[in-house]
N, CA, C and O atoms as a CHARMM CRD file, in Angstrom:
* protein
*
  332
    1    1 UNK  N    102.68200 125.24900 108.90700 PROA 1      0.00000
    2    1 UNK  CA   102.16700 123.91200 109.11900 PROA 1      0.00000
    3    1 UNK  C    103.35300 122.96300 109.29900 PROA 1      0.00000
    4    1 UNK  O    104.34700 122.98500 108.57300 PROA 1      0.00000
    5    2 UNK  N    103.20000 122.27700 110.14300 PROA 2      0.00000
    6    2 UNK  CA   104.50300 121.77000 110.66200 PROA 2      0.00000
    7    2 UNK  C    103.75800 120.15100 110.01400 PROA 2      0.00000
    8    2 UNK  O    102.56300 119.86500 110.08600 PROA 2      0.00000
    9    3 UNK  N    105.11300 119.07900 109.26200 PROA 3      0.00000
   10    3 UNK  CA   105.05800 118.02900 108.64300 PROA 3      0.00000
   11    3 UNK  C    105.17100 117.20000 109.83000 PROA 3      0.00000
   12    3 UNK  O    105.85700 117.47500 110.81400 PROA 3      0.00000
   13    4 UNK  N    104.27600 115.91600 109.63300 PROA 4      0.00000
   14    4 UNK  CA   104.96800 114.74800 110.60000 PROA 4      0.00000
   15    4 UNK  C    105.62900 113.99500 110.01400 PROA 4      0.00000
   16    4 UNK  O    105.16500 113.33000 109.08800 PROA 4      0.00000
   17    5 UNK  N    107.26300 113.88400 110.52600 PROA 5      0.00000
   18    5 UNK  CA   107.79500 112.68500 109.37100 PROA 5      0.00000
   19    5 UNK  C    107.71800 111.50500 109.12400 PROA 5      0.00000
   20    5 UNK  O    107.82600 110.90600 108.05400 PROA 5      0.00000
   21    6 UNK  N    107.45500 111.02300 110.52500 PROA 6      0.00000
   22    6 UNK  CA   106.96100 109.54800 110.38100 PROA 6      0.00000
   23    6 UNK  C    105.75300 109.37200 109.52700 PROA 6      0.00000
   24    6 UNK  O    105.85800 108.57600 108.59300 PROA 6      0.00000
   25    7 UNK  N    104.75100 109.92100 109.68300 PROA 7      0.00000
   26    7 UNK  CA   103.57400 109.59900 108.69200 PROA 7      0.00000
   27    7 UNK  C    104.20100 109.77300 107.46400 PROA 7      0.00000
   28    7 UNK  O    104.13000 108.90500 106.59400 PROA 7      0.00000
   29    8 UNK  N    104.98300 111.11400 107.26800 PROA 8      0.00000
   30    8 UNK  CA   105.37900 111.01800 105.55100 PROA 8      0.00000
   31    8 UNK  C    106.30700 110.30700 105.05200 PROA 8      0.00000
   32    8 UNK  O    106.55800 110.05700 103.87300 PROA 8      0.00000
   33    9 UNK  N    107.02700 109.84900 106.40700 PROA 9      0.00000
   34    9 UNK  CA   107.77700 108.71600 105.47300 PROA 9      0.00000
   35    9 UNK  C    107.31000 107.51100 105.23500 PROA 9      0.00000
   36    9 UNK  O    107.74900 106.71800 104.40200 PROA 9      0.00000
   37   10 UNK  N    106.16200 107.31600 106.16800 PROA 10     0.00000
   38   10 UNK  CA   105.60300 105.66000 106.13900 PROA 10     0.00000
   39   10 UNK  C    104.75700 105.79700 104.63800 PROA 10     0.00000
   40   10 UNK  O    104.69000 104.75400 103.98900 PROA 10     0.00000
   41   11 UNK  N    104.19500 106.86600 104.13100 PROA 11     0.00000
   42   11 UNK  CA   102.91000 107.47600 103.07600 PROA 11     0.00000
   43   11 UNK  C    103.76400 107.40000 101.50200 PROA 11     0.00000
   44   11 UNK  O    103.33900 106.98000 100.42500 PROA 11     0.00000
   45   12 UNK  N    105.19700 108.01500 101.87200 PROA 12     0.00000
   46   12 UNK  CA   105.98000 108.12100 100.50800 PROA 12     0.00000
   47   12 UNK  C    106.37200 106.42800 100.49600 PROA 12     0.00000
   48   12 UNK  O    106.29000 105.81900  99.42900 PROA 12     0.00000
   49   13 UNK  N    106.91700 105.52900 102.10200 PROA 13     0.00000
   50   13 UNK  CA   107.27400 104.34100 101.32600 PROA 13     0.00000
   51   13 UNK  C    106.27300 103.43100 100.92200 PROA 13     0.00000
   52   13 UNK  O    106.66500 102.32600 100.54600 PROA 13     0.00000
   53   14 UNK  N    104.94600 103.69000 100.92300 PROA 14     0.00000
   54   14 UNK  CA   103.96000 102.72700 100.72600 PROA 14     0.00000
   55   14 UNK  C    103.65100 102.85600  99.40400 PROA 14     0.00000
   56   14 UNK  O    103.17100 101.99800  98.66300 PROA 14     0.00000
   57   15 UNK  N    104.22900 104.98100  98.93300 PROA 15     0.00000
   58   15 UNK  CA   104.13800 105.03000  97.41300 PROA 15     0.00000
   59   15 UNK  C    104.69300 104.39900  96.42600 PROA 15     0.00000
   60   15 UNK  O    104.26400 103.94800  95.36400 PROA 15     0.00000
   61   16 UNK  N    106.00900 104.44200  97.07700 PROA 16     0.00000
   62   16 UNK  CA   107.03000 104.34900  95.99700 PROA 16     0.00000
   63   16 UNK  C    107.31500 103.05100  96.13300 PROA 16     0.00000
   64   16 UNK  O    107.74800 102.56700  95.08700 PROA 16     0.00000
   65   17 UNK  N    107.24200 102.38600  96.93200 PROA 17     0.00000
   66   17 UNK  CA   107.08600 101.04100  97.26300 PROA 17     0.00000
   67   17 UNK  C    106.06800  99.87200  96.15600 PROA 17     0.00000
   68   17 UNK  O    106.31700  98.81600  95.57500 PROA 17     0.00000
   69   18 UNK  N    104.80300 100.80300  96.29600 PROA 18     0.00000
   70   18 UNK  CA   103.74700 100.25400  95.33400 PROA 18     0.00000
   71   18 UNK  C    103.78700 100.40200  94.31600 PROA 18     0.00000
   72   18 UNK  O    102.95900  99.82400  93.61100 PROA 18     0.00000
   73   19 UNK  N    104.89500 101.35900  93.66300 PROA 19     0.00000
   74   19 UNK  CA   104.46100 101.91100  91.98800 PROA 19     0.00000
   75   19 UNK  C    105.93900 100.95600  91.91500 PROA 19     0.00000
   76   19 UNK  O    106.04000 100.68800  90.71700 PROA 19     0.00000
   77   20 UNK  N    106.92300 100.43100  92.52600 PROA 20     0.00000
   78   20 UNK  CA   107.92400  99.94900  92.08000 PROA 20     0.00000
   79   20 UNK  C    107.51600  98.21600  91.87400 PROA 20     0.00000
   80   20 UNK  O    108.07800  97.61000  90.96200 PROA 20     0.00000
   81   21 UNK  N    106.62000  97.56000  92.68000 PROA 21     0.00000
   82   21 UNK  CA   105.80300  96.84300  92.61500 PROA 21     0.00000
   83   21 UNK  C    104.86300  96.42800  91.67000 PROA 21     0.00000
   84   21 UNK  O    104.82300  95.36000  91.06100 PROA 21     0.00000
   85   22 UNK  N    103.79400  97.79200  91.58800 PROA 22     0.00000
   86   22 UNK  CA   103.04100  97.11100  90.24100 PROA 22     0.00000
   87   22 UNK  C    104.08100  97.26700  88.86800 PROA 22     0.00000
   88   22 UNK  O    104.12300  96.39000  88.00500 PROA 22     0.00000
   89   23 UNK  N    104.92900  98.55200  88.80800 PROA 23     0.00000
   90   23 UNK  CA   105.39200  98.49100  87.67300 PROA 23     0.00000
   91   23 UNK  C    106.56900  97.47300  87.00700 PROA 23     0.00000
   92   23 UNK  O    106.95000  97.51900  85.83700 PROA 23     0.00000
   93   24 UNK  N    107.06900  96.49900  88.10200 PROA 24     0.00000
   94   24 UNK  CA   107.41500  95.51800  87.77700 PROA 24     0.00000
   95   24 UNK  C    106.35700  94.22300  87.47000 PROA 24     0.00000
   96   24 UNK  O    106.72400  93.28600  86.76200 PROA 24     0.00000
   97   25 UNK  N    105.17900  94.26700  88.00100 PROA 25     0.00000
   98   25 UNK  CA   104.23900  93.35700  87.64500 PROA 25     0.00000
   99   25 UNK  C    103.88600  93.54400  86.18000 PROA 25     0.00000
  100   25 UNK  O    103.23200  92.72600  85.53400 PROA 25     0.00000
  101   26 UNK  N    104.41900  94.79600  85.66300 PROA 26     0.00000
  102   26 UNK  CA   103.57400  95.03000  84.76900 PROA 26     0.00000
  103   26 UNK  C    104.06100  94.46200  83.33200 PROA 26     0.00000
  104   26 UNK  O    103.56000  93.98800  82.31200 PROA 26     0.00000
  105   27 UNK  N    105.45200  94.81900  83.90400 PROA 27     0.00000
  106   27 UNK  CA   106.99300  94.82300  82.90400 PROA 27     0.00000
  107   27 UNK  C    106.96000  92.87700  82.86800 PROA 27     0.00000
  108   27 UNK  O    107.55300  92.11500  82.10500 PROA 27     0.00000
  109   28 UNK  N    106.19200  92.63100  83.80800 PROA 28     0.00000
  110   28 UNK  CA   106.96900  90.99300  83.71500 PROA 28     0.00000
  111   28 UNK  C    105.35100  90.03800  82.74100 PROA 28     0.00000
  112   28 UNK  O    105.35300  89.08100  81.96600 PROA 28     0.00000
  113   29 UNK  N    104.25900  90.85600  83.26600 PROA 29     0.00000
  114   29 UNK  CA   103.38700  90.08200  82.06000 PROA 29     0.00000
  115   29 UNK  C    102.57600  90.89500  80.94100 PROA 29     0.00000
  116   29 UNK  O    101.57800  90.40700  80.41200 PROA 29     0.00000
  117   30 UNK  N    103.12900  92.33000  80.57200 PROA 30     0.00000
  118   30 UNK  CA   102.50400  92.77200  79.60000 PROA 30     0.00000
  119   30 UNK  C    103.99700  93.23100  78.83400 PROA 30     0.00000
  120   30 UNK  O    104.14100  93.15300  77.61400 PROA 30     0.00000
  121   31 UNK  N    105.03400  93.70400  79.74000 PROA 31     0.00000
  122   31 UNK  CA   106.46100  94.34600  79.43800 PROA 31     0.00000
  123   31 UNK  C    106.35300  95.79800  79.26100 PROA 31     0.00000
  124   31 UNK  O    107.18200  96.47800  78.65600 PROA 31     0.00000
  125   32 UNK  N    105.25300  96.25100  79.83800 PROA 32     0.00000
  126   32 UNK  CA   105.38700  97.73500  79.90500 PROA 32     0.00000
  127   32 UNK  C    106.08000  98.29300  81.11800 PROA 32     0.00000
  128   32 UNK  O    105.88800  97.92800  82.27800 PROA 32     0.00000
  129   33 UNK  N    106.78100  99.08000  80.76800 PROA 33     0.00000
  130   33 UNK  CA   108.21700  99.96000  82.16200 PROA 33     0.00000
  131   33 UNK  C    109.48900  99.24700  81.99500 PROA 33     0.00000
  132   33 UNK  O    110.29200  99.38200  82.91800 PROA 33     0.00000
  133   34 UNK  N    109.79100  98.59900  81.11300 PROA 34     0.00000
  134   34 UNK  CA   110.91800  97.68000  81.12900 PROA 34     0.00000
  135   34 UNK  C    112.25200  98.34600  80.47600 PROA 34     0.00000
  136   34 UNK  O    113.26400  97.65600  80.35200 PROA 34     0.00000
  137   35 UNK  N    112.23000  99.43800  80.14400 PROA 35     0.00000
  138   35 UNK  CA   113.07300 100.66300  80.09000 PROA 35     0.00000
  139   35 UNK  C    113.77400 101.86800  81.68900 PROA 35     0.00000
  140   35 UNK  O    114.83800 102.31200  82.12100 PROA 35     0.00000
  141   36 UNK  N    111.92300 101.88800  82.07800 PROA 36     0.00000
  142   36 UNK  CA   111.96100 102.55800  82.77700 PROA 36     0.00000
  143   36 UNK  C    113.11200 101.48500  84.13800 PROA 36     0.00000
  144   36 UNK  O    114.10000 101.75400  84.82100 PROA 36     0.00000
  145   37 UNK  N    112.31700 100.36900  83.95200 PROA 37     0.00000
  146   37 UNK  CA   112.94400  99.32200  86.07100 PROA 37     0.00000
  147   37 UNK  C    114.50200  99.30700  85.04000 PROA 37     0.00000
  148   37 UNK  O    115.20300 100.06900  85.70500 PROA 37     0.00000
  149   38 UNK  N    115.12000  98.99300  84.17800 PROA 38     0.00000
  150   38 UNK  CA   116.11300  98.47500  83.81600 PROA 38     0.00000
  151   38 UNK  C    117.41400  99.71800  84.27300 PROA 38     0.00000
  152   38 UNK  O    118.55100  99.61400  84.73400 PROA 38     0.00000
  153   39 UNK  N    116.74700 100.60300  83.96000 PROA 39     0.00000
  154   39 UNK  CA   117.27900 101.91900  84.16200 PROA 39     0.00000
  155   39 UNK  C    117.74100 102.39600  85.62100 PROA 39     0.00000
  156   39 UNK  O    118.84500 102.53700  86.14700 PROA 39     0.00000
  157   40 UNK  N    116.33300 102.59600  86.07300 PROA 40     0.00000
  158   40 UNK  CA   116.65100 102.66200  87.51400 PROA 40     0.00000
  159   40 UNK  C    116.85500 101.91300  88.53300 PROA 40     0.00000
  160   40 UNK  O    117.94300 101.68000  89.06000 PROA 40     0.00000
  161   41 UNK  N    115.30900 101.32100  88.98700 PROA 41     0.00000
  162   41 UNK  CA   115.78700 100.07800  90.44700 PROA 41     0.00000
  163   41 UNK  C    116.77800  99.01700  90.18900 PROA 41     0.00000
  164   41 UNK  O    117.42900  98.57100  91.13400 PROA 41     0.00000
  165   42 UNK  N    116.96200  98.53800  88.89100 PROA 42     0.00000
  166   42 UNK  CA   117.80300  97.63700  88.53900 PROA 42     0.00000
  167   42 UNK  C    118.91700  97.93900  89.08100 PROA 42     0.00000
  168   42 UNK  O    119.50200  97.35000  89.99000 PROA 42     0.00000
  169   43 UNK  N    119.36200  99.33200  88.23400 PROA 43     0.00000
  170   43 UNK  CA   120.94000  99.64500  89.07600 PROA 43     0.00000
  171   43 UNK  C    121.20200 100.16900  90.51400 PROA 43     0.00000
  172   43 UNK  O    122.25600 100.40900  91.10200 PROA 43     0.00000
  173   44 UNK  N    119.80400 100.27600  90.91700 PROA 44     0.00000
  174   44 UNK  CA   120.49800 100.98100  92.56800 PROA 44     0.00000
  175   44 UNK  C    120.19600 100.13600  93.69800 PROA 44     0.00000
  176   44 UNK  O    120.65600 100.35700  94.81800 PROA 44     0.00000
  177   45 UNK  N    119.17100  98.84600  93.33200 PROA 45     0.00000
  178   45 UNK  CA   118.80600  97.49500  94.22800 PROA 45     0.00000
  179   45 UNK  C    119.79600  96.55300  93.60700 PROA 45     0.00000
  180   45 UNK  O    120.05800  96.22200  92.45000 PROA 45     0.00000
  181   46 UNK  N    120.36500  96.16600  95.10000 PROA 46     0.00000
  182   46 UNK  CA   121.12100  94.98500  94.74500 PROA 46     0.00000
  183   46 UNK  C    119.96800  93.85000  94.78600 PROA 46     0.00000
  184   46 UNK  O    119.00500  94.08900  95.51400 PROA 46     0.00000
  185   47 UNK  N    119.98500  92.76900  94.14400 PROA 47     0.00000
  186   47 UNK  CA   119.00300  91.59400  93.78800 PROA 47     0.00000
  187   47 UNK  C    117.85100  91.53600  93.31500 PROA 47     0.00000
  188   47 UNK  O    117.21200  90.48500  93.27500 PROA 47     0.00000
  189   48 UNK  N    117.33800  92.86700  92.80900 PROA 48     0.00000
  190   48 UNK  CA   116.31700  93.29500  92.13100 PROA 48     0.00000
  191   48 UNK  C    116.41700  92.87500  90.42900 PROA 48     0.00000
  192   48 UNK  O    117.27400  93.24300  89.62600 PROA 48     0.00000
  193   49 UNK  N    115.51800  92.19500  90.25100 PROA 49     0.00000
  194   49 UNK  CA   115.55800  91.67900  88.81400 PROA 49     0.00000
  195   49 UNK  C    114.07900  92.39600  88.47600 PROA 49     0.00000
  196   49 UNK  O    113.45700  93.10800  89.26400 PROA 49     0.00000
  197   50 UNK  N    113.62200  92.00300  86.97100 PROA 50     0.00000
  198   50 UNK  CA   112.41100  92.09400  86.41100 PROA 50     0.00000
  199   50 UNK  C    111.81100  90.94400  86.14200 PROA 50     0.00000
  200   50 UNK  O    111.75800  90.39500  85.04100 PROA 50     0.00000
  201   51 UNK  N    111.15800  90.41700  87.58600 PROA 51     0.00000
  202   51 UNK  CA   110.85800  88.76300  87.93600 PROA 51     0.00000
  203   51 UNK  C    109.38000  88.94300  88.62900 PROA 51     0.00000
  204   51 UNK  O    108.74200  89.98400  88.47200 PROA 51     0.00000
  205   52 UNK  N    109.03900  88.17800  89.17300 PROA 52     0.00000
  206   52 UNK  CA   107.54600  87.96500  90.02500 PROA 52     0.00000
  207   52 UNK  C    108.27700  88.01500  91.53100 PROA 52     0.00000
  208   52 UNK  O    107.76100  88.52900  92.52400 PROA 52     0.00000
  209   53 UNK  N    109.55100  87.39000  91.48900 PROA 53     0.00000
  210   53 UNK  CA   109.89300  87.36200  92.90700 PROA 53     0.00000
  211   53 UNK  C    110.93600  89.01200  93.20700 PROA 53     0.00000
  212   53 UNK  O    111.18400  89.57100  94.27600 PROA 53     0.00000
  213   54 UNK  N    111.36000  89.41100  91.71600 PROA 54     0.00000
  214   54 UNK  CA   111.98800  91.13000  91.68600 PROA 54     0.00000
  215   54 UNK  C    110.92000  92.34400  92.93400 PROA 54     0.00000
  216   54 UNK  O    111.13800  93.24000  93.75000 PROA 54     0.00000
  217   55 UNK  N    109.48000  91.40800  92.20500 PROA 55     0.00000
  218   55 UNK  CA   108.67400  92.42400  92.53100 PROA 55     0.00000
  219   55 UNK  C    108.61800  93.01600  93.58300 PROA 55     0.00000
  220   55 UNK  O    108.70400  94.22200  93.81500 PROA 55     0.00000
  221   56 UNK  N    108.33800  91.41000  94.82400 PROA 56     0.00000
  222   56 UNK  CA   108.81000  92.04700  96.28100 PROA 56     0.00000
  223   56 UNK  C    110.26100  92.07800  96.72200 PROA 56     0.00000
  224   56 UNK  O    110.51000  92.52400  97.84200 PROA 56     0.00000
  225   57 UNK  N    111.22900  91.64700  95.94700 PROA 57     0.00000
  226   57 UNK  CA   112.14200  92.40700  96.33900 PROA 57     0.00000
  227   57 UNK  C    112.48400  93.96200  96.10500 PROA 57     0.00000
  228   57 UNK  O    113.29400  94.66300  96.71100 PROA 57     0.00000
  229   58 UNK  N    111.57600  94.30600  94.98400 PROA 58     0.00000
  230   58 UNK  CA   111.46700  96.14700  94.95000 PROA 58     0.00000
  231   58 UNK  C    110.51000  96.80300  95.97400 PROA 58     0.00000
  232   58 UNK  O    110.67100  97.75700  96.73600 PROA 58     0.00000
  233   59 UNK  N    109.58100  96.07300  95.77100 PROA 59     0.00000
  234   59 UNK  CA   108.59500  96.75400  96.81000 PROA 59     0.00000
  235   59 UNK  C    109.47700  96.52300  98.41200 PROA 59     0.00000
  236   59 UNK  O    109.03600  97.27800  99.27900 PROA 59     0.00000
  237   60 UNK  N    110.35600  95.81700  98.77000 PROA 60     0.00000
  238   60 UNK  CA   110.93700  95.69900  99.84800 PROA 60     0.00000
  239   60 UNK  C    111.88400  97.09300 100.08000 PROA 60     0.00000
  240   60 UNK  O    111.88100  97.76100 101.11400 PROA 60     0.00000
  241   61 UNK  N    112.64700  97.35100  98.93700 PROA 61     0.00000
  242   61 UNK  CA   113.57300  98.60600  98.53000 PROA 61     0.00000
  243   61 UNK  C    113.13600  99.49700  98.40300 PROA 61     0.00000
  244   61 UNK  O    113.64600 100.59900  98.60200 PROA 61     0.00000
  245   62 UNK  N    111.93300  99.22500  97.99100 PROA 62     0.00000
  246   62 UNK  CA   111.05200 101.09200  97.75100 PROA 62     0.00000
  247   62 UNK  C    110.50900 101.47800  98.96300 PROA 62     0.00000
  248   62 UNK  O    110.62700 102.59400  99.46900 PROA 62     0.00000
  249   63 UNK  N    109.82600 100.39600  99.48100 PROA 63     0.00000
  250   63 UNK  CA   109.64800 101.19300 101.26800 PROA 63     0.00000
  251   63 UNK  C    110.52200 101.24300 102.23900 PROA 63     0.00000
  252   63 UNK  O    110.20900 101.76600 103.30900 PROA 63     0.00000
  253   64 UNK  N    111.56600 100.79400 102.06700 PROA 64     0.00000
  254   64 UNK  CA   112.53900 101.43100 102.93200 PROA 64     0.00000
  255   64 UNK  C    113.43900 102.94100 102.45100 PROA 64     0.00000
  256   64 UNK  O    113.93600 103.83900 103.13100 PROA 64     0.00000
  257   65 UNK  N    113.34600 102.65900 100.65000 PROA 65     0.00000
  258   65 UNK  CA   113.66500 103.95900 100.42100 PROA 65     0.00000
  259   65 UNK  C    113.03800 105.13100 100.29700 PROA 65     0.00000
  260   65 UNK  O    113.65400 106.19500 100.24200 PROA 65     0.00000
  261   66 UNK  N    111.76000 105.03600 100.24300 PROA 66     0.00000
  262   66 UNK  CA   110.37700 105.96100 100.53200 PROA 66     0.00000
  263   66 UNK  C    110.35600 106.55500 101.94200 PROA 66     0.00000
  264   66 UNK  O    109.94700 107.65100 102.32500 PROA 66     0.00000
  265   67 UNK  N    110.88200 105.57900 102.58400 PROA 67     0.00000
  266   67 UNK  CA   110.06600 106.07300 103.63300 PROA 67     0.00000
  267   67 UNK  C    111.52800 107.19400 104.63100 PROA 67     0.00000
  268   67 UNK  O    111.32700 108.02100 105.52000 PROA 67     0.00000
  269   68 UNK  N    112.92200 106.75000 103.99900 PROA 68     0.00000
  270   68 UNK  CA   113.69500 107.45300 104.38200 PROA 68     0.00000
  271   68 UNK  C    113.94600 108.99800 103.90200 PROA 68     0.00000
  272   68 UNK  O    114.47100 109.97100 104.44600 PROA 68     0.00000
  273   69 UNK  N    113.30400 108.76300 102.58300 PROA 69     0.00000
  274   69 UNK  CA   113.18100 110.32600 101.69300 PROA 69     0.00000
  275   69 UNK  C    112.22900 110.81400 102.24000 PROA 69     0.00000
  276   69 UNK  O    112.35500 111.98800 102.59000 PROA 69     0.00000
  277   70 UNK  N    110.92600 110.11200 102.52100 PROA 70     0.00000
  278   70 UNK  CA   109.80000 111.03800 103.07800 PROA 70     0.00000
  279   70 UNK  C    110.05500 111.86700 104.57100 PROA 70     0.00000
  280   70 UNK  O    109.86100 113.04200 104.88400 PROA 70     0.00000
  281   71 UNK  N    110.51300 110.84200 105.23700 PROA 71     0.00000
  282   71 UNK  CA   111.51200 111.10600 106.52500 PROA 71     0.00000
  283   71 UNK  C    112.39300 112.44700 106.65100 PROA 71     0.00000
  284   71 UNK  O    112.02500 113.37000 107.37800 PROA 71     0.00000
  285   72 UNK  N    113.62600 112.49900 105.87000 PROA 72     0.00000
  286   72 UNK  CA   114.44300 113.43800 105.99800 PROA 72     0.00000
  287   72 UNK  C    113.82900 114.76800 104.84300 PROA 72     0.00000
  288   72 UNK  O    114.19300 115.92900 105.02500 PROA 72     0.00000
  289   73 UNK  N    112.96200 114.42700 103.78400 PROA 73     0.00000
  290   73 UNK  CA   112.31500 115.80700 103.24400 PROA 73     0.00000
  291   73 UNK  C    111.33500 116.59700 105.07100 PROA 73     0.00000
  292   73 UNK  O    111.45300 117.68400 105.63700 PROA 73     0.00000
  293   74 UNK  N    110.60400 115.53300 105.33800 PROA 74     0.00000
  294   74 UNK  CA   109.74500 115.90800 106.56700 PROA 74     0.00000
  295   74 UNK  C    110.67300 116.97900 107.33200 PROA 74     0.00000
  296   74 UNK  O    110.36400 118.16100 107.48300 PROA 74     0.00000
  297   75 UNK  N    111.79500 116.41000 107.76500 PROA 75     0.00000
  298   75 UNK  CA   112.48500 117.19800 108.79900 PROA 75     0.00000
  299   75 UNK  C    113.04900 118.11000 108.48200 PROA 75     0.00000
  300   75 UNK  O    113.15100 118.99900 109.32800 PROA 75     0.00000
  301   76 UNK  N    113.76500 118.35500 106.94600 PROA 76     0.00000
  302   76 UNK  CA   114.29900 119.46400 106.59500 PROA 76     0.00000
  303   76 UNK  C    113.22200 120.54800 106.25900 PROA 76     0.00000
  304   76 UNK  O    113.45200 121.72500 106.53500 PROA 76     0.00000
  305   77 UNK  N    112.17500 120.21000 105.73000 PROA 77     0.00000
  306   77 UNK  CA   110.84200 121.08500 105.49100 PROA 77     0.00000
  307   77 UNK  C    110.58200 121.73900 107.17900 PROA 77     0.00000
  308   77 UNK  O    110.48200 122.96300 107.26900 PROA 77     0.00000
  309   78 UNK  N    110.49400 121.00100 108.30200 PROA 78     0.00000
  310   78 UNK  CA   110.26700 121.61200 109.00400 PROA 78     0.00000
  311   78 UNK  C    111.43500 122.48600 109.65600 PROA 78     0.00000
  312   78 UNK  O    111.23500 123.52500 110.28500 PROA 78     0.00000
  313   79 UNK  N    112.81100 121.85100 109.38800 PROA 79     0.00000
  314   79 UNK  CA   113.45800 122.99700 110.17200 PROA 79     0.00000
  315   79 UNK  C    113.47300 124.01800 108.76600 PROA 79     0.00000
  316   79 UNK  O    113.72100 125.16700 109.13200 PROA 79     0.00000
  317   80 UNK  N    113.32100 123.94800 107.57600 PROA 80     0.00000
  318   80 UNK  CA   113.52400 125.60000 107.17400 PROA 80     0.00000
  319   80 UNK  C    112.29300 126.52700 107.16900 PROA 80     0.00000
  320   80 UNK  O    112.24300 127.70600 106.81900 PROA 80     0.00000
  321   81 UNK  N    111.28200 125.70600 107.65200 PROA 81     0.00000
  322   81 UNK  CA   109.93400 126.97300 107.77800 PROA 81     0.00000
  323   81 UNK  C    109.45300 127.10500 109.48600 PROA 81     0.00000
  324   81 UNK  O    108.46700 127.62000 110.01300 PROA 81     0.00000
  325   82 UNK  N    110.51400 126.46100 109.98100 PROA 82     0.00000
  326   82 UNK  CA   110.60800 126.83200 111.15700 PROA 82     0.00000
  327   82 UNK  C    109.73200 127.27300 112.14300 PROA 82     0.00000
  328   82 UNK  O    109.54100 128.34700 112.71400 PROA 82     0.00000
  329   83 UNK  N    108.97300 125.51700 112.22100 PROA 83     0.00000
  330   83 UNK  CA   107.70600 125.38100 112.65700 PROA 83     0.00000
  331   83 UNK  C    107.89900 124.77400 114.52900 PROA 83     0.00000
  332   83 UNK  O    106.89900 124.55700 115.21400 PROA 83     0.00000
C-alpha cells in the first residue's frame, strides 16, 4: 500500500498542531500539561510561551512541524516497501 505524503503530512500537521493548541489552552486556564509544553514546545519554538496568544503561535509550529514529519515518514515508508 503505497502512502500519500501530502495527505499525511497535511493529517499529522492538523494533529499535532491541534493537541499543541488545546494543550496549551488547557495549561493556561485549568494548568494542566504545564510540565509537559515547558519541556518540550517551549524549548524547540522560538516565541512560544504558555499564553492565549502561545497557543496559535504553537498551533502555527505544530503544523508546519506535523506536516513535515508526516511528509518525510510518507516518503521513506514508501521507498522502503517499495511501492
Amino acid at each position: 500500500m503505497k502512502l500519500k505524503p501530502l495527505a499525511l503530512g497535511v493529517a499529522a500537521g492538523v494533529l499535532w498542531g491541534g493537541c499543541v493548541f488545546l494543550t496549551t489552552l488547557l495549561s493556561v486556564y485549568a494548568g494542566y500539561g504545564t510540565a509537559f509544553l515547558e519541556a518540550l514546545p517551549q524549548s524547540f519554538y522560538p516565541g512560544y510561551k504558555i499564553t492565549l496568544t502561545g497557543s496559535f503561535i504553537g498551533l502555527g509550529y505544530g503544523l508546519i512541524d506535523g506536516f513535515i514529519f508526516g511528509l518525510i515518514f510518507a516518503w521513506i515508508y514508501n521507498k522502503a516497501a517499495k511501492v
